[in-house]
DRENDO-1510 file (C-alpha; in Angstrom, 1 decimal, always signed):
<recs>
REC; n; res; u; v; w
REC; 1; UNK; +0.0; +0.0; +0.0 .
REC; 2; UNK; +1.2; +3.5; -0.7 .
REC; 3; UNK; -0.4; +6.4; +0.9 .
REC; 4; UNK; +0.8; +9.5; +0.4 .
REC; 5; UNK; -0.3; +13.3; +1.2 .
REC; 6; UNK; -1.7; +13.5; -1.9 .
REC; 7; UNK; -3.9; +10.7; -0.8 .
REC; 8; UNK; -4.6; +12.0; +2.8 .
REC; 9; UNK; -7.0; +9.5; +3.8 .
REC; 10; UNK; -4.6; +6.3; +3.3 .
REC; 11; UNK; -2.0; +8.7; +4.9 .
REC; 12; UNK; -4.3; +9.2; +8.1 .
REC; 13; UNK; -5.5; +5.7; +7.7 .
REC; 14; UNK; -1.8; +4.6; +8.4 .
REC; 15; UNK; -1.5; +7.2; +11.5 .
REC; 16; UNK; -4.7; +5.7; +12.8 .
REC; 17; UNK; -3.1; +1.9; +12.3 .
REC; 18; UNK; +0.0; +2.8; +14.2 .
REC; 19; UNK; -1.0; +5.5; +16.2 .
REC; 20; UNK; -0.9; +3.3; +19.5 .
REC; 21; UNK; +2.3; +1.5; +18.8 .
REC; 22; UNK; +3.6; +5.2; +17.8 .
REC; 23; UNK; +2.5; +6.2; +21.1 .
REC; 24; UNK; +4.5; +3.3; +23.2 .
REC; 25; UNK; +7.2; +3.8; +21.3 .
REC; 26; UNK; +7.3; +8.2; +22.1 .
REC; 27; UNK; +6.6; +6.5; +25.8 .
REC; 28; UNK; +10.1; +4.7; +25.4 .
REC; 29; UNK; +12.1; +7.5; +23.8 .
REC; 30; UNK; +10.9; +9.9; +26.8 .
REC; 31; UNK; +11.5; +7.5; +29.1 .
REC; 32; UNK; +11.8; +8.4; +32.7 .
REC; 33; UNK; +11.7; +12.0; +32.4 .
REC; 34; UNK; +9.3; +13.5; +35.1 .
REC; 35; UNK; +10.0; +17.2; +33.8 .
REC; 36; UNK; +9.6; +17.1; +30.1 .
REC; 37; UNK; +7.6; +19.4; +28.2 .
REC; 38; UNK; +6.2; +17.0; +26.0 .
REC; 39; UNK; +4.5; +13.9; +27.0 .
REC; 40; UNK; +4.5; +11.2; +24.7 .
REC; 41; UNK; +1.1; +11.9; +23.2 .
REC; 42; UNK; +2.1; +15.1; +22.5 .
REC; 43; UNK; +5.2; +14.0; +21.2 .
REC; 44; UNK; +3.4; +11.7; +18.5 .
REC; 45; UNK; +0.9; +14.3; +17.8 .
REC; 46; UNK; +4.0; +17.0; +17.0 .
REC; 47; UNK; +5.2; +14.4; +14.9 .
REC; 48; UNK; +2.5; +14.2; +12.8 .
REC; 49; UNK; +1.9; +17.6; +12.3 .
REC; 50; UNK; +5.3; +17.8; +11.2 .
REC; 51; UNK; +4.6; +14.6; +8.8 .
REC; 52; UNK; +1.3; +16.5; +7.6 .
REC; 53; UNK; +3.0; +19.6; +6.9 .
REC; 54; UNK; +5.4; +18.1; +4.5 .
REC; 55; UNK; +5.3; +18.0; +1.1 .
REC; 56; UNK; +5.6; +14.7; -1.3 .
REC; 57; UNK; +5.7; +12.6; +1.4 .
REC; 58; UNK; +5.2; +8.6; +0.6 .
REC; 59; UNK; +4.7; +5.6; +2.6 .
REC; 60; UNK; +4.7; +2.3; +1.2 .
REC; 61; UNK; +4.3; +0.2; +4.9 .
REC; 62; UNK; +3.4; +1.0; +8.0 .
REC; 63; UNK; +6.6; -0.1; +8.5 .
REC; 64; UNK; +7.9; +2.2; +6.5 .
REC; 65; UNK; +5.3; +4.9; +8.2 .
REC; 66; UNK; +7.0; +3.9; +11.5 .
REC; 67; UNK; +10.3; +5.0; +10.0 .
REC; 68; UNK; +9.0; +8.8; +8.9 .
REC; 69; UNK; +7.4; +8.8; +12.2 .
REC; 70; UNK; +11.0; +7.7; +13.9 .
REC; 71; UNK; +12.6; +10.7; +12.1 .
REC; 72; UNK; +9.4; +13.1; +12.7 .
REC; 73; UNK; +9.8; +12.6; +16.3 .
REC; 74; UNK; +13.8; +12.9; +16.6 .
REC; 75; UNK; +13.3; +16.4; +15.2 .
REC; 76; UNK; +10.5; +17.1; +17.4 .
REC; 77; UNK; +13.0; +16.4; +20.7 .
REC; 78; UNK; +15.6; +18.0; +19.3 .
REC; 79; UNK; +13.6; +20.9; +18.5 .
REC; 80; UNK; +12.0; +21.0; +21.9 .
REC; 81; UNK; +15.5; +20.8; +23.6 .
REC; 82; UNK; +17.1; +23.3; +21.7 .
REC; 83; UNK; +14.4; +25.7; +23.3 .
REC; 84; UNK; +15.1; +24.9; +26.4 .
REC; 85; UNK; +18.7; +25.0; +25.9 .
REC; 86; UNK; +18.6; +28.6; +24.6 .
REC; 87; UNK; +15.6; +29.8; +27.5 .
REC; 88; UNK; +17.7; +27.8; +30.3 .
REC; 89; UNK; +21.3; +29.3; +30.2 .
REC; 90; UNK; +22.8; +26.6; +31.5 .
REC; 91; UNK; +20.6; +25.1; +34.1 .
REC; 92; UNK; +19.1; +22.2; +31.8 .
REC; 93; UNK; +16.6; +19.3; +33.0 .
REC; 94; UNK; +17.7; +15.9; +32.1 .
REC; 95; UNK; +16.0; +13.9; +29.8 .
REC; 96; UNK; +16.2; +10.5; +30.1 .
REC; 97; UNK; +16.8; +8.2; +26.6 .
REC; 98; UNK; +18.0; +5.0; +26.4 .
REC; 99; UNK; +19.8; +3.1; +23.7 .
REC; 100; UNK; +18.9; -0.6; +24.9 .
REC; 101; UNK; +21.7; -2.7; +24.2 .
REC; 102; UNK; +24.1; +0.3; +25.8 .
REC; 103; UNK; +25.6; -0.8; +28.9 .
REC; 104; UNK; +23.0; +0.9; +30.9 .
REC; 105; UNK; +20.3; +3.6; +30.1 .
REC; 106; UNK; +21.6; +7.0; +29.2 .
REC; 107; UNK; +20.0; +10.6; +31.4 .
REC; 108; UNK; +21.4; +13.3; +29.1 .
REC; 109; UNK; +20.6; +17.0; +29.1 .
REC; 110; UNK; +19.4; +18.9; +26.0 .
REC; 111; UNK; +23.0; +19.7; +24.7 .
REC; 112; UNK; +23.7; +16.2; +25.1 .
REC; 113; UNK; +20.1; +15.3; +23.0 .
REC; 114; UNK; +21.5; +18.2; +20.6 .
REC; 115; UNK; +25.2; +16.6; +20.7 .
REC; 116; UNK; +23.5; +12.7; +20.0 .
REC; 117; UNK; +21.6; +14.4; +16.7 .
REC; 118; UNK; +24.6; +16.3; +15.4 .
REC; 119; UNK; +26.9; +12.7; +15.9 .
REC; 120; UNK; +23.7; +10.8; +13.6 .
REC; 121; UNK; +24.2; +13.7; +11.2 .
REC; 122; UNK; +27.7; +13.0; +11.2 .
REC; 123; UNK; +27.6; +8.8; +10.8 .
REC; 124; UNK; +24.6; +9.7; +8.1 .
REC; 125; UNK; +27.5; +11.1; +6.2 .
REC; 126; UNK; +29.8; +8.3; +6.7 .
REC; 127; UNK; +27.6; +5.7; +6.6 .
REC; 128; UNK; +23.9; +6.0; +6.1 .
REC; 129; UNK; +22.4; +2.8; +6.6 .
REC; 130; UNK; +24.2; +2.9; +10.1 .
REC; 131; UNK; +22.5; +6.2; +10.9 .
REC; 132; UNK; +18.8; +5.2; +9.6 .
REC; 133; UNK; +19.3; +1.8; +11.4 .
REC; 134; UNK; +20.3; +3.7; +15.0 .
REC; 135; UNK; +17.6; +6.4; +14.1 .
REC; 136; UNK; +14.9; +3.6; +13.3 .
REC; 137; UNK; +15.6; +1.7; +16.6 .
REC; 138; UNK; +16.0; +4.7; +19.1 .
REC; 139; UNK; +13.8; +7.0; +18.1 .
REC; 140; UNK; +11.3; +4.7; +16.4 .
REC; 141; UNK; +12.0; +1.8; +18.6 .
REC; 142; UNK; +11.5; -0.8; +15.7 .
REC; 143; UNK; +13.2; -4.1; +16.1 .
REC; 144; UNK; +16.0; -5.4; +14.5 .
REC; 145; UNK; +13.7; -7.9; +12.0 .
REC; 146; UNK; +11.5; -4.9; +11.4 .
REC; 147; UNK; +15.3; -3.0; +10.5 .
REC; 148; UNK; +16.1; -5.4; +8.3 .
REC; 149; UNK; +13.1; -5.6; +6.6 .
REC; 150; UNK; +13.3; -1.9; +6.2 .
REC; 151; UNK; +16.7; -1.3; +4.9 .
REC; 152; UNK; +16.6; -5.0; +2.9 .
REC; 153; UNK; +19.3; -6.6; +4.3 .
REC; 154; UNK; +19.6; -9.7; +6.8 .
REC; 155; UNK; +19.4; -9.3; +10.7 .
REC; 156; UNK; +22.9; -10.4; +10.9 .
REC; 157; UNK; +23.8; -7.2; +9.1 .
REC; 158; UNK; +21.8; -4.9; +11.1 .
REC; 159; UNK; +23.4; -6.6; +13.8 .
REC; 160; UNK; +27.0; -5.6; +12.7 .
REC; 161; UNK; +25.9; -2.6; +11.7 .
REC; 162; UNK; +23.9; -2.1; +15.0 .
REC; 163; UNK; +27.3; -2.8; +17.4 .
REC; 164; UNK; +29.8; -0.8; +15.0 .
REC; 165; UNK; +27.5; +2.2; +15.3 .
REC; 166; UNK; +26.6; +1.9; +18.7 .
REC; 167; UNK; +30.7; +1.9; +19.7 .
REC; 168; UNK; +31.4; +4.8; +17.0 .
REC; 169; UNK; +29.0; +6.5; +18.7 .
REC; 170; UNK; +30.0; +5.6; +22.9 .
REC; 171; UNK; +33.1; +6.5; +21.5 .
REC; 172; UNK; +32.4; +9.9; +20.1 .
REC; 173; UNK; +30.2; +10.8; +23.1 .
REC; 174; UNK; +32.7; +10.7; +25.2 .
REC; 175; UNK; +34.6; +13.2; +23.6 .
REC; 176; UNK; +31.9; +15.6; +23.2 .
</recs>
């Protein structure tokens, strides 16, 4: 199935279908954090307001809706702690995100949201299936079979993929 904004009720259609797993998944992503501006239904609704306000937008799945949705709602937190960042002078909340598979969640602060986006901007340039892959699972929370699926490729490779990028990036947090 394809839906796209030109045909908005296959596109809402596919919001509607995933609209609750959307929602557990924004749950995940926001974690812990008691002080955050945006609770996780707001978080998916921001998400698809940014989804509805693009233009030429196509999903073929809702797998592949998931995916959009991942990236809709990564912008969305980064958005929303760049705000704070620039109204706090220094004295940022914590916002608790974890990367399952790390050692052990992550808390980090809005510049360290901010610094996590500019590090996938950076592995997107070196290696782009590595940065859709950590994108799909920690901001969309899909699973590694769903990953593969997505990208075409075997679980093993999303598996590789998912350990080199996870110690590239443990590795270039530390230095930020």
């Amino acid at each position: 199935m394809t839906a796209g904004l030109n045909d908005q009720g296959s596109f809402d259609d596919l919001f509607a279908a995933t609209y609750g797993e959307l929602r557990r998944l924004a749950s995940a992503v926001k974690g812990r954090d008691k002080s955050a501006t945006l609770n996780p239904t707001a978080l998916v609704h921001e998400a698809w307001l940014k989804l509805a306000a693009s233009q030429g937008i196509t999903a073929t799945s809702q797998l592949h809706f998931k995916r959009m949705a991942a990236r809709a709602m990564r912008q969305v937190l980064i958005e929303a702690a760049r705000r704070r960042k620039s109204l706090k002078r220094g004295a940022e909340e914590a916002m608790f995100v974890t990367m399952d598979s790390w050692e052990a969640p992550m808390t980090l602060r809005g510049s360290e949201l901010i610094a996590l986006d500019d590090l996938l901007q950076e592995l997107a340039r070196m290696n782009p299936r590595q940065a859709t892959m950590v994108e799909s699972r920690f901001f969309g929370g899909l699973e590694m079979a769903e990953i593969a699926a997505l990208l075409e490729v075997s679980e093993a490779t999303v598996l590789r993929d998912w350990r080199a990028a996870r110690a590239w990036l443990a590795q270039e947090f530390r230095r930020v």
